[in-house]
N, C-alpha and C positions, 0 to 999 in steps of 0.2 A: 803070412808072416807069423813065427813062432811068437809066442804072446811074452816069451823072455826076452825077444830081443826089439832093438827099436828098427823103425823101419829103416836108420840112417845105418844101422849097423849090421844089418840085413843085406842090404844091395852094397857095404862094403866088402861082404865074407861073398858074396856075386862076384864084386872085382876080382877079386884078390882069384878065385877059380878061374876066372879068364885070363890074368896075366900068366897064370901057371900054364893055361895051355898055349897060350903065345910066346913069340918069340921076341929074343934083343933087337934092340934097335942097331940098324947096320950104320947108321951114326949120329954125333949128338945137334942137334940143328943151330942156328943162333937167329935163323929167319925162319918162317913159313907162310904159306898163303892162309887166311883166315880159314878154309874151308878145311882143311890139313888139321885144325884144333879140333878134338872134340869136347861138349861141353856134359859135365857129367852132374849136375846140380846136388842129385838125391845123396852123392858122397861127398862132394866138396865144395860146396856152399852151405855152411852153417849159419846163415841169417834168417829168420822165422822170412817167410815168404818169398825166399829166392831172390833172385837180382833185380828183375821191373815185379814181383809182389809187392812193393810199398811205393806210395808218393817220395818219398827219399832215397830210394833206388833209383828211382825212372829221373829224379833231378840229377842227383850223381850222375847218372848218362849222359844229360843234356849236358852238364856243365862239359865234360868230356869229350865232346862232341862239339861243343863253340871251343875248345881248348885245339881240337883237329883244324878248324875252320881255319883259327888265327896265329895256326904252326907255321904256315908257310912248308906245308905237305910232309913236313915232321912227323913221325909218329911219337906214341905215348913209351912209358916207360914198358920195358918188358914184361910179355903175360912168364909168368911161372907154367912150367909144364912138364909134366908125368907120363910116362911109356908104360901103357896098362897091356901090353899085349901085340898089339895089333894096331895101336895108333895114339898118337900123341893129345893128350886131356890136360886142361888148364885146372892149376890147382890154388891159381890166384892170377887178377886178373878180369874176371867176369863182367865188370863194369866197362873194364877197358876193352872187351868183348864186343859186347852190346852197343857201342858206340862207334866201332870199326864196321858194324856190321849195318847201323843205320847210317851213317857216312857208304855207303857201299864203294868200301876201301880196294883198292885194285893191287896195289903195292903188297910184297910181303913184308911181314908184321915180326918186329923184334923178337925173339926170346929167350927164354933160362930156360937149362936143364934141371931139373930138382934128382937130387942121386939118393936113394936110401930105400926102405922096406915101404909097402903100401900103407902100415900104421905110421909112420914118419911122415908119407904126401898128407896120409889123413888128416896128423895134427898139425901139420906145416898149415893146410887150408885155414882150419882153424884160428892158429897163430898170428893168420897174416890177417884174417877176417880180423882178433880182436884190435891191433895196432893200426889195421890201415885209416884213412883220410876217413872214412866214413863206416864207424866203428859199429862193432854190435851192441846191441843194448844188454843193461845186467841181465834182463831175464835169458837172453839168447846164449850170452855165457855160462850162465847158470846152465842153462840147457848143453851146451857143448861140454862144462866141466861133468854133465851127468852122464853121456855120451860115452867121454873116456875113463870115468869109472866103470862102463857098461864094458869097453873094449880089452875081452881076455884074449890069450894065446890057447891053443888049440889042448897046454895041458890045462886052462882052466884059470891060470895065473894073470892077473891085471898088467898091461903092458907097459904102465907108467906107471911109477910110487906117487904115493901120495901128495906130495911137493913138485912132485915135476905137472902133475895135474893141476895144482893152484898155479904155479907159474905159466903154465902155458892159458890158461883160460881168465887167466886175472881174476880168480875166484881167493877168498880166503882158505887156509889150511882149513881151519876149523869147519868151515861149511862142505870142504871135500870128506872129511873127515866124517862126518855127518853122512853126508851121501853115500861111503863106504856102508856104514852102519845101517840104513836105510836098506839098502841094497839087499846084504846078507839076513835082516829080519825078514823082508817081505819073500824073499825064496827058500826062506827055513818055513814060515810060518804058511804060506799059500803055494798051490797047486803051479797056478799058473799068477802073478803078481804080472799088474800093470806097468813096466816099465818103461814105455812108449815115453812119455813127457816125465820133468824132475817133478812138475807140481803134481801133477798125479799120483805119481808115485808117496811122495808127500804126504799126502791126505790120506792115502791107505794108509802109508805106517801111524798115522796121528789118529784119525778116525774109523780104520775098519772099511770093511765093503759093503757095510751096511746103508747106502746112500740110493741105494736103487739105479746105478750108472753100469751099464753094460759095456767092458771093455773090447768086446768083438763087435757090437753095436757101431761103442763111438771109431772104429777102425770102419767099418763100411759109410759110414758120415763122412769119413774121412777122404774114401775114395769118390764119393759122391758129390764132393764137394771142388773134388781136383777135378772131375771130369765136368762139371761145368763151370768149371775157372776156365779150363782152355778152352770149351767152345765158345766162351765169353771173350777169348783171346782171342781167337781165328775171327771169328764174327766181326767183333769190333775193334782190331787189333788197338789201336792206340786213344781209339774216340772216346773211350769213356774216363779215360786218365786225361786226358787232353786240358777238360775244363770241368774237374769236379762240380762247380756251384750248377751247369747245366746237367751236368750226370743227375745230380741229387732234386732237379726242378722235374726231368722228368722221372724219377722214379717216383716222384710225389703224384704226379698226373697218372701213371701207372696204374699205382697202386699205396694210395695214404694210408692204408692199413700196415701193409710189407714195412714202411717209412719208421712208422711208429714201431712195431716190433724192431726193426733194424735198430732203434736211437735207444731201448730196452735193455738190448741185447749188447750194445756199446757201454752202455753205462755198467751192465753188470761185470764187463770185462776189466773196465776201468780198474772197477772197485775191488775186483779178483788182484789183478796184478801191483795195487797198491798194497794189497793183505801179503800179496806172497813176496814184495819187497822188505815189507816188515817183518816176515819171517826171515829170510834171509839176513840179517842184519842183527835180529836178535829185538827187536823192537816191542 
């Protein structure tokens, strides 16, 4: 991953090469079989840990899923969905996904067509992430508003003005604004600037590189920490979300040391994302 761009904008400029080489769709659907969806996260899920990454993901599911139970074989409203090539990708949705597909739904499944350029589906995912029933948090917007600050056209040009980026991420002007400026110092003034996360990027332009934080470093943490989230996911598929207070009794029997560092390592995030709320805001 080029160290200017983020990894979400990375496997977008991926899509966008594979629709070029695929073809139109020979027509537009309003049903399909679940299996027919493909689910494309790394570009169109903007919530910081995907769909079942958070206990308030995996509930949204649930409730969706006693919502399926007590339809009387009803389904949910329509997934949103995108013709990347070669097959049809939910661009909103993904909860209502997740829970057709633990209901192991047999029926095919409503849909929308979404019609416009890949940056359009992009921000569309976006848009819908920040309004829908179970919205994203400021930080996550923050993060998406810094995303599409990140997303140029091929001569270089930002694909959204500055207003249309506050509006679609529910960010203020001023803070896009900011982010603009942010942007263009840290790539005038550094080789390669960290622009993977806003907060990081952030703290370079406020404090320098001088912090001893390796940005190729924290990108292999990164993959190292995806690849045993899913073996942690295949393993125990559902059991350890199942019943936190038993997750958390055995990791203490495990390992009370891990526990301790783990409740360290909470705390200092806490306290990180309360600093960078109040940066944000002006505080």
């Amino acid at each position: 991953m080029s160290a200017n761009k983020t990894a979400r904008l990375t496997a977008l400029e991926e899509l966008k090469r594979r629709i070029e080489k695929g073809q139109p769709p020979t027509k537009q659907p309003t049903k399909l079989p679940l299996k027919k969806i493909e689910i494309i996260e790394e570009v169109f899920q903007h919530r910081a840990g995907g769909t079942l990454g958070t206990i308030d993901g995996r509930k949204h599911v649930k409730t969706l899923e006693s919502a399926l139970k007590h339809n009387q074989g009803n389904p949910l409203a329509p997934i949103l969905i995108y013709w990347v090539g070669d097959a049809w990708a939910c661009i909103d949705g993904h909860h209502r996904y997740e829970a057709y597909k633990a209901m192991a739904w047999k029926d095919n499944i409503p849909v929308k067509v979404f019609e416009g350029s890949i940056y359009d589906a992009f921000a569309k995912a976006g848009d819908a992430n920040v309004k829908d029933k179970r919205p994203m948090s400021d930080k996550d917007k923050s993060q998406y508003a810094w995303e599409l600050v990140n997303l140029t056209k091929e001569n270089g040009e930002r694909v959204y003005s500055k207003s249309q980026i506050a509006k679609m991420s529910n960010r203020s002007t001023s803070l896009v604004g900011r982010m603009i400026h942010v942007l263009a110092t840290l790539r005038e003034t550094y080789a390669e600037p960290p622009l993977e996360r806003w907060t990081h990027a952030q703290r370079w332009y406020e404090q320098g590189p001088g912090n001893g934080e390796d940005v190729d470093y924290r990108a292999i943490m990164e993959g190292k920490a995806q690849r045993l989230a899913d073996k942690l996911r295949t393993h125990f598929k559902q059991q350890l979300t199942a019943d936190p207070v038993i997750t958390f009794m055995a990791l203490e029997k495990y390992s009370p040391e891990l526990v301790g560092q783990l409740k360290t390592l909470l705390k200092e995030e806490t306290d990180r994302e309360a600093e960078d709320g109040d940066m944000e805001y002006g505080f």
